[in-house]
N, C-alpha and C positions, 0 to 999 in steps of 0.2 A: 304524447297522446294521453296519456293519464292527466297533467293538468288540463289539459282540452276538455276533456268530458265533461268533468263537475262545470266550466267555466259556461258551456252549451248549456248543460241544463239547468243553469239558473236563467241564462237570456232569455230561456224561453219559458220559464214560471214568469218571470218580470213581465215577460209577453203575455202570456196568458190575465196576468192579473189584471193587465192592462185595459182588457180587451173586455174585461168580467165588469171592470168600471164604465167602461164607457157605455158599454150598452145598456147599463141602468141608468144612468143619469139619461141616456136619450126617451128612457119612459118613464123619468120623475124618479125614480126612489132615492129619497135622501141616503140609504143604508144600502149598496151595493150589493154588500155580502153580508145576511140577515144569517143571525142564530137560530141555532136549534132553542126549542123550547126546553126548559127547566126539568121538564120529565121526560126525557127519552121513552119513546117504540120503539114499533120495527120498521125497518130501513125501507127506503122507497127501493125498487128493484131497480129504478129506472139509472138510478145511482151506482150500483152493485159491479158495474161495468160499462167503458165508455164504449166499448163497441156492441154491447149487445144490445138489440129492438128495442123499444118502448113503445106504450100506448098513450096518448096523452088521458085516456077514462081511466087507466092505472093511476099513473100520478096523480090526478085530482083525486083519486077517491080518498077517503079522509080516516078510512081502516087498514089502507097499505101507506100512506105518507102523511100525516096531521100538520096541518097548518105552520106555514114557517111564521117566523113574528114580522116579518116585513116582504107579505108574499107575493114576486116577480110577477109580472103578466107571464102568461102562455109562451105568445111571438117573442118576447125579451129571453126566456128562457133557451127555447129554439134555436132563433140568431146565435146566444151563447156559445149552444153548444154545435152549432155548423160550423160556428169559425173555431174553433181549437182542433188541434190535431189531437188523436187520441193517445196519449202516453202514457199516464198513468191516474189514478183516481188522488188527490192531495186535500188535507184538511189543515185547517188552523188553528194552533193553541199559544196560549202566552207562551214565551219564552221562560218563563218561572218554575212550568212546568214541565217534565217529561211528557212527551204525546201515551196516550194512551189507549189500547184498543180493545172491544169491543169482546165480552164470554161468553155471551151469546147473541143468539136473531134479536130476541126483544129487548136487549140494550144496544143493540148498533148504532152508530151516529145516522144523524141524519146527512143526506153526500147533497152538497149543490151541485148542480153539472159542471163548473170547475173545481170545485175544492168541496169536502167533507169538513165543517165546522162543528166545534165543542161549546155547547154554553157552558162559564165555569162553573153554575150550578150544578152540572150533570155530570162533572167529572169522577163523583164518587161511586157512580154506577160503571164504571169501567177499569180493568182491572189493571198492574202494571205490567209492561211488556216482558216477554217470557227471556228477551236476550238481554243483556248488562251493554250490549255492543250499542254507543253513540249514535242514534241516524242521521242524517244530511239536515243541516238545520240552514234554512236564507233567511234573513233581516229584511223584511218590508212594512214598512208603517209600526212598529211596536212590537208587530206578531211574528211567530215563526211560522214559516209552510213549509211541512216534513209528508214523505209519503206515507200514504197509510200502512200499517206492517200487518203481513198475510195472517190471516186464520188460521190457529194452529190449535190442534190439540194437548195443552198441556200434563193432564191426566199420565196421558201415552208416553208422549215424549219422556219425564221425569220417573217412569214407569220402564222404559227401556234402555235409560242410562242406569239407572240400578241394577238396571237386570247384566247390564254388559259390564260394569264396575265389580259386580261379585261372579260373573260367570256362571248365571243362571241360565237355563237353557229355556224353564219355561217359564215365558214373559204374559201368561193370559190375564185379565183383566182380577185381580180381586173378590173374591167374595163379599159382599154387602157381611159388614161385621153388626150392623143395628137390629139384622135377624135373629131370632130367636134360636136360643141353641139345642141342637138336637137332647134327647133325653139321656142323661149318662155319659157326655162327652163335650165335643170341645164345639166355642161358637164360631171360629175362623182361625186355621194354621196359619202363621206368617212362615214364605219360604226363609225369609232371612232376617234372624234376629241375634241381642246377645245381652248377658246379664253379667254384673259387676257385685260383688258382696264384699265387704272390708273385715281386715283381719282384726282380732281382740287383744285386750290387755288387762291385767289383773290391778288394779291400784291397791286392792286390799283384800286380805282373806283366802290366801290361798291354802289349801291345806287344813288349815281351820274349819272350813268349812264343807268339811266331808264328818266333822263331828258335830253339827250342828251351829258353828258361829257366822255370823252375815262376811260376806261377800262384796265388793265393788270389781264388775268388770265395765270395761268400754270398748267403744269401736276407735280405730286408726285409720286414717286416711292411708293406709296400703292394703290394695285390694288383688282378689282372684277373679280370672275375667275366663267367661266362659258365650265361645260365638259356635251359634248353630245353623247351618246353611244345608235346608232340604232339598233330598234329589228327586227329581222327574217321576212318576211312580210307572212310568212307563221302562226303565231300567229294572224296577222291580217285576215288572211283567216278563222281561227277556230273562229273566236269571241272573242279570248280572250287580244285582244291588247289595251294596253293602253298608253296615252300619259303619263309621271313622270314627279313631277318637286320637287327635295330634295332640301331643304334651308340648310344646315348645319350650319348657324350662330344660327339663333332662335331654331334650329333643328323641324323642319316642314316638312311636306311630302305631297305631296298631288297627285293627280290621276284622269283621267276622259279617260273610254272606247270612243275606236275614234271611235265605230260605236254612241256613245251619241254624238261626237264633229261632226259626220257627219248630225244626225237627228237637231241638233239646230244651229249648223252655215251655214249648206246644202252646203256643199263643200267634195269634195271626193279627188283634187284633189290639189296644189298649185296653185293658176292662172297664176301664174310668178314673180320670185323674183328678176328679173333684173330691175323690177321698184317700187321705193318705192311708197305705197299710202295710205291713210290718213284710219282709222278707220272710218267708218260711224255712224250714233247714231243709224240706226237698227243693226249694227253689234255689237255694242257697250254695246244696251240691251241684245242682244241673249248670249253675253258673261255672261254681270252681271248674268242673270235668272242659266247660269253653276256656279259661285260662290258663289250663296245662297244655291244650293243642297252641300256642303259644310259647317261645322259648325268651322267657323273660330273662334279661341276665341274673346272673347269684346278686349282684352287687344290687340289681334295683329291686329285688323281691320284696321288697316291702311296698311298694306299687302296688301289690297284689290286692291288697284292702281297698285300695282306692279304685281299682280296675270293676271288682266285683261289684261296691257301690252306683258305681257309674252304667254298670248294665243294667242291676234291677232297675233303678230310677229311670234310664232310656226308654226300656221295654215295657215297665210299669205304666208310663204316661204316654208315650208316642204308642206302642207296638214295635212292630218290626220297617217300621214305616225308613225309608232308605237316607241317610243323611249324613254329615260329616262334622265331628262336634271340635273345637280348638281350646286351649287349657292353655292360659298365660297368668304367670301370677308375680307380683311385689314381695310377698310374703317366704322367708325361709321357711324349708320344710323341715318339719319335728323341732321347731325351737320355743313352743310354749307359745305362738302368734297363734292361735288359731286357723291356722294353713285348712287344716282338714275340713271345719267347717264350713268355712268361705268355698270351697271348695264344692261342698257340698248344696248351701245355699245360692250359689251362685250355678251349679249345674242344674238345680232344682228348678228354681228361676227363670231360668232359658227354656225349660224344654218345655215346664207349664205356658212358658210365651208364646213358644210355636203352636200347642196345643191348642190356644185360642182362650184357655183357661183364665190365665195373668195378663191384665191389661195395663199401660199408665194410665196413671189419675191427669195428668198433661201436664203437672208441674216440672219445673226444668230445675236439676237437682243443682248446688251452688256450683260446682264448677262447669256447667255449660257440656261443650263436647258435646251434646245430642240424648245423654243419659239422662232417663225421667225415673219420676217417684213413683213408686205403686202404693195402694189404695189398705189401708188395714184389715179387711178380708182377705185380701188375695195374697199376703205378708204371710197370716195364719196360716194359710194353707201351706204357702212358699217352707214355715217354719216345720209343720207336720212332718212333709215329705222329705227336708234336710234331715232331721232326727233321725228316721228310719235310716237314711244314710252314715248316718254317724256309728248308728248301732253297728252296724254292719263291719265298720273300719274297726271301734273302739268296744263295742261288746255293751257294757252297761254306763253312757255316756251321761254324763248330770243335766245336758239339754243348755247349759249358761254359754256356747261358743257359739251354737247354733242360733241361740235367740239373739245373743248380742249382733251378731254377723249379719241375721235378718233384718232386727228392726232399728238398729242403730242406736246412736247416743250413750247413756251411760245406764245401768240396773243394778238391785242391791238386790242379792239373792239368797234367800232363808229357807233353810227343810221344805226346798219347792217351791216355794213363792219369790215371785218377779214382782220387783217392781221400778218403775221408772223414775230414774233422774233426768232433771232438766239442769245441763249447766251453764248460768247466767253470764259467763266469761270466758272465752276461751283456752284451753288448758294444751300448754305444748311442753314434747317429752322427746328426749334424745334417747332413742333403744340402741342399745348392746350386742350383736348378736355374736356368742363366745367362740362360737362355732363346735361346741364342746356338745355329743349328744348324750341322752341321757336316757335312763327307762324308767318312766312315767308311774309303771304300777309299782316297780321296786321299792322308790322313792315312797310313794301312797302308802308301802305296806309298812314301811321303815318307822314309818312316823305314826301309826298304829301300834307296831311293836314296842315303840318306845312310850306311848301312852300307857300300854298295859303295864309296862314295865312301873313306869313315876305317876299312876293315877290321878294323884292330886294334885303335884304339881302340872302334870301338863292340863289338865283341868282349867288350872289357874291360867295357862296361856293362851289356852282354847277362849277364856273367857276374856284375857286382856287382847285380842284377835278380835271379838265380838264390839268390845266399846271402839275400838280403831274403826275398824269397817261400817260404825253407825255414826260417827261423828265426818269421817271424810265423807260419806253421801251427803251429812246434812251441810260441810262446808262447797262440796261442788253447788250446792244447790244456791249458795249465800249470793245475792247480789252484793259489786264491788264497781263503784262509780267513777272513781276516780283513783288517781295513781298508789297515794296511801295505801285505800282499802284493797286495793288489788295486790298489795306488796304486803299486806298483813295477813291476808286469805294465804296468799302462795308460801309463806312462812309459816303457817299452822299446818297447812299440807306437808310441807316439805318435813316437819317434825313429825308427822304421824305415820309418814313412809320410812323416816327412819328407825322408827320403834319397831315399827313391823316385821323390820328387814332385822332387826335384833331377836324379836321371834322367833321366824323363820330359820335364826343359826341354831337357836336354842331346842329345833326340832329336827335339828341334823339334817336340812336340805342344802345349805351352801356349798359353793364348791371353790376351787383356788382361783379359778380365773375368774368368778363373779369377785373375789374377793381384789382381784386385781381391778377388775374395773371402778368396787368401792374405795378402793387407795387414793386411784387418778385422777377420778372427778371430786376425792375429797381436796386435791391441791387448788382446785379452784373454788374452796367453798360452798360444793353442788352437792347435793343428798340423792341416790341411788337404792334401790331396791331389787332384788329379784323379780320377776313375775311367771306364774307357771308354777312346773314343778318344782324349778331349781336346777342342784344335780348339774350345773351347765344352762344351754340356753340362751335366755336371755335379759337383760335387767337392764330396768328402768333409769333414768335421769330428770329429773324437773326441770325443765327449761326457765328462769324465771323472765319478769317481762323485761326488766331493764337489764339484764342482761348481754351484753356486746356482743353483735356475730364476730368478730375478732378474739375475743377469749372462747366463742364455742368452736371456732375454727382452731384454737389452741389444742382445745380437748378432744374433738375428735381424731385431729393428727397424731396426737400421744395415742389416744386408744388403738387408734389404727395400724401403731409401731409394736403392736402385741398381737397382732394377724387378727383383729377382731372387726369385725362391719358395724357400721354406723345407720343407724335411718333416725332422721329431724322429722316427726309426724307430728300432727294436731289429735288431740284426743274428744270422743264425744261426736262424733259426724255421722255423716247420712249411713243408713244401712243400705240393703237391695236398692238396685237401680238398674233398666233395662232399657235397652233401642229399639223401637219394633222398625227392623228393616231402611235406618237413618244410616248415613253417609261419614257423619263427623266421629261418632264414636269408635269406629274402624280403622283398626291400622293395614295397613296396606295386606299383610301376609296372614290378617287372622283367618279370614273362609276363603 
């Protein structure tokens, strides 16, 4: 029965075709089956359906159906369409092409009473079909005759698979976002969006440069990804809304109804997220007193910084607006990557997205996945409101994780001043992570003490820290063309990391397991460094270019026989990157 069908309905297109030919030829027209003109209208009605009425003053008139290029008598048309049985409407396009249909009335084909024909000039005024699915294609005379495929809304359609892919409940049409945006607020909420920020790395300067000497940080291609999936505000009307915020790394969950985030922070509203502004210490409290009605474990209390960040920035930009935020990250937490920032700028990101605040510029960042660039205004802001986050975690933060984490690539950083590297070659680094933690301010004050202590000499190191830190920016910066220059670049580098990293002991920040990992990659000829505080953490490896995955497979196996983690990252890559409400950059379990 199933071969039967198709076999039937081709006999009777053959038939039909048949039949379209003869009764042209019996009123002269060399061309049987005449083309649509080069500039598609709108459709004859008379076409639209074989079984519904027609007028023949309809069809001649020349503002409902324009002149075909080889136009039928009246009666030859008629006869046509008396003898065919009415099954369905079919048109003709080369075989070369996919058939294509019609996005609105004033591009519809034009339908002959058998078949709907495409001139191939006009094919670029129709759009391709919404299904991937193959239609029935027959072989007659050169051309294919496929049925025409229904009118469909594709807006809706692609509009309610999203909505049912994240479990959206309300699927209403969009807001027109080319509107102008109210005064103080946002130009259109996306319900479902999500922002990516990459963790940093110190090449040079670290510690140094809280006394004044230059700095080199970069981004890594290992990132903290933060997805936001708004709820129905009609939840928020019944009582039962709540703000979410899922960690998936620790796997923690946790929840506070916004009519409790209204009665203790007394905000109903966002105040305006076009300007960033510093947490207050009553605001500050009102938060802490929300994360004691919570029972954190002893083990994860240090959460607790991150927790508080995460609500002033929610409340500060959304309000109490109802919604569920997800936290997945690459990056170890406390090992001198920049965890908190990313964190920061990547929660920042998302929520000015939904806001309507932070839009993409439309470029599609290099790795694809659906994640786009945003525009350098909307970066600034993105960097603003990170900050105030940071403070909040870190107290009085130097602002270099957060900016790197923002705007990506590589920056030398002086008594404040940023400024940007471009590096001409791409620079790849084997990290360490010791697993060993450390405390950050200890270390900071260690190497202060021990300034006050040798003045001049640490002076002296402060200042050979400074010519390090200006010569590696200006070598990331060096074009390297060919294999030579790129292996005489990565050998100048690789000597100024290890000078650094002699520093660095010399200011009492190493520790036995960094120093193990400097032993292991020294058997392979490879030069390593701390980055961060030290103390633990984690440290660096130059990847060079000719370098064999074979002997990098050697070195990591050995590091790894000392319970230490390994990550192969590229240095210098995108910063911020976000999805407003795309499919590819989701993994199945973020909203």
């Amino acid at each position: 029965m199933a071969l039967c069908q198709p076999l039937c309905f081709a006999l009777s297109l053959h038939f039909q075709l048949g039949v379209v030919k003869k009764q042209a030829k019996q009123n002269g027209h060399s061309n049987p089956l005449p083309l649509a003109p080069s500039t598609p209208t709108s459709a004859d009605p008379a076409a639209v359906s074989r079984t519904a009425p027609t007028s023949t003053a309809a069809a001649a008139d020349p503002a409902v159906s324009p002149p075909l290029a080889s136009p039928p008598s009246a009666s030859a048309s008629a006869s046509a369409s008396a003898s065919l049985p009415p099954l369905a409407v079919f048109r003709l396009s080369p075989p070369s092409r996919p058939p294509h249909f019609p996005t609105s009335t004033a591009a519809a084909p034009i339908h002959h009473p058998a078949a709907s024909i495409h001139h191939s000039c006009a094919r670029s005024a129709f759009a391709p079909p919404p299904s991937p699915r193959k239609p029935l294609a027959f072989s007659n005379g050169g051309l294919r005759l496929t049925p025409s495929p229904p009118l469909v809304d594709r807006d809706r359609a692609d509009r309610l698979s999203q909505c049912a892919l994240f479990g959206v409940t309300d699927c209403r049409q969009p807001t027109n976002q080319s509107r102008a945006p109210e005064e103080g607020f946002v130009r259109s909420r996306m319900e479902v969006c999500a922002a990516r920020a990459p963790g940093k790395i110190i090449l040079a300067g670290e510690h140094a440069v809280v006394h004044g000497s230059a700095a080199v940080a970069a981004a890594i291609d290992l990132y903290t990804c933060c997805s936001l999936r708004l709820m129905p505000l009609a939840d928020n009307e019944a009582g039962a809304a709540m703000v979410e915020l899922d960690l998936k790394d620790p796997g923690l969950a946790f929840s506070w109804p916004c009519r409790r985030l209204r009665e203790v922070l007394l905000t109903e509203e966002a105040a305006g997220a076009r300007e960033a502004r510093p947490c207050s210490p009553d605001r500050l409290a009102s938060i802490t007193r929300l994360l004691e009605e919570h029972e954190i474990p002893e083990a994860k209390i240090w959460l607790s910084a991150g927790l508080s960040a995460f609500l002033f920035l929610y409340t500060s930009i959304l309000g109490c607006r109802p919604g569920k935020v997800t936290v997945s990250s690459d990056l170890p937490m406390g090992s001198g990557l920049g965890s908190s920032a990313a964190f920061c700028v990547s929660m920042s990101g998302v929520l000015l997205t939904a806001a309507g605040v932070v839009t993409a510029v439309g470029g599609i960042s290099g790795e694809g996945m659906g994640w786009e660039l945003v525009g350098k205004d909307d970066l600034e802001l993105v960097n603003r409101w990170a900050f105030q986050g940071e403070k909040i975690i870190h107290g009085k933060p130097s602002g270099i994780d957060n900016a790197v984490s923002t705007f990506g690539s590589m920056i030398k950083f002086k008594k404040g001043e940023l400024t940007n590297l471009k590096s001409s070659n791409p620079v790849k680094m084997l990290i360490t992570d010791t697993r060993v933690g450390r405390n950050t301010k200890a270390l900071v004050a260690g190497v202060s003490e021990r300034a006050s202590r040798h003045s001049d000499a640490m002076a002296s190191v402060f200042k050979a820290v400074n010519s390090i830190s200006e010569e590696v920016s200006s070598i990331v910066e060096l074009a390297a063309n060919d294999e030579i220059a790129i292996t005489s670049k990565e050998e100048k580098l690789a000597e100024l990391m290890e000078m650094n990293q002699g520093l660095l002991q010399c200011m009492g920040v190493s520790h036995s397991s960094i120093e193990t990992v400097l032993r292991t990659t020294l058997k392979f000829n490879l030069v390593s460094k701390l980055t961060g505080a030290g103390g633990g953490g984690c440290v660096l490896t130059l990847i060079p270019t000719m370098l064999s995955n074979l002997v990098l497979e050697k070195v990591i196996a050995e590091l790894e026989s000392h319970s230490f983690r390994c990550f192969k990252v590229e240095v210098g890559g995108q910063g911020l990157q976000v999805c407003q409400g795309g499919f590819s950059c989701f993994n199945g379990d973020v909203v």
